[in-house]
C-alpha positions as CSV (number, residue, x, y, z in Angstrom):
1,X,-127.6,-39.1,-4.4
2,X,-126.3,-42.6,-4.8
3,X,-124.7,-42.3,-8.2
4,X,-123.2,-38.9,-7.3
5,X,-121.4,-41.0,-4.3
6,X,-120.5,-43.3,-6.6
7,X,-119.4,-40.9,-9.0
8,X,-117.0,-39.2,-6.1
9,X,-115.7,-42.4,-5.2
10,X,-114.6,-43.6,-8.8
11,X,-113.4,-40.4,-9.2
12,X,-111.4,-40.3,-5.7
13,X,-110.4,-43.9,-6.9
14,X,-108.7,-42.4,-9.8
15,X,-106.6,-39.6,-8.1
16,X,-105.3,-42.3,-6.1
17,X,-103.8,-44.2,-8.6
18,X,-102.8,-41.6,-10.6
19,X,-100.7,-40.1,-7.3
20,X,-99.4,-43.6,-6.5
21,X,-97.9,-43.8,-10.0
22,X,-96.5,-40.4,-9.9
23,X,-94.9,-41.2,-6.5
24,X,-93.6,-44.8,-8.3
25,X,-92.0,-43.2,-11.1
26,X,-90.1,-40.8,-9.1
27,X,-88.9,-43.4,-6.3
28,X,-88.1,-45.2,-9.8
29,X,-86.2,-42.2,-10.7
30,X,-84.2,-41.3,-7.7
31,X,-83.3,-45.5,-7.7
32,X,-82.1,-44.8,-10.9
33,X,-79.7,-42.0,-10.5
C-alpha cells in the first residue's frame, strides 16, 4: 500500500509542476504581448 502512496504522490508531484509551468509560460506570454 505504501509504494502505491508513494506512487500517487510522485505522480500528483508531477501534475503539479507540469501545471505550474503551463501557467508560467502563459503569464510569460500575456507579459509578452
Amino acid at each position: 500500500m505504501s509504494v502505491w502512496g508513494k506512487l500517487f504522490t510522485a505522480l500528483r508531484g508531477g501534475a503539479n509542476e507540469a501545471a505550474e509551468a503551463v501557467a508560467d509560460s502563459q503569464a510569460m506570454r500575456i507579459l509578452d504581448q
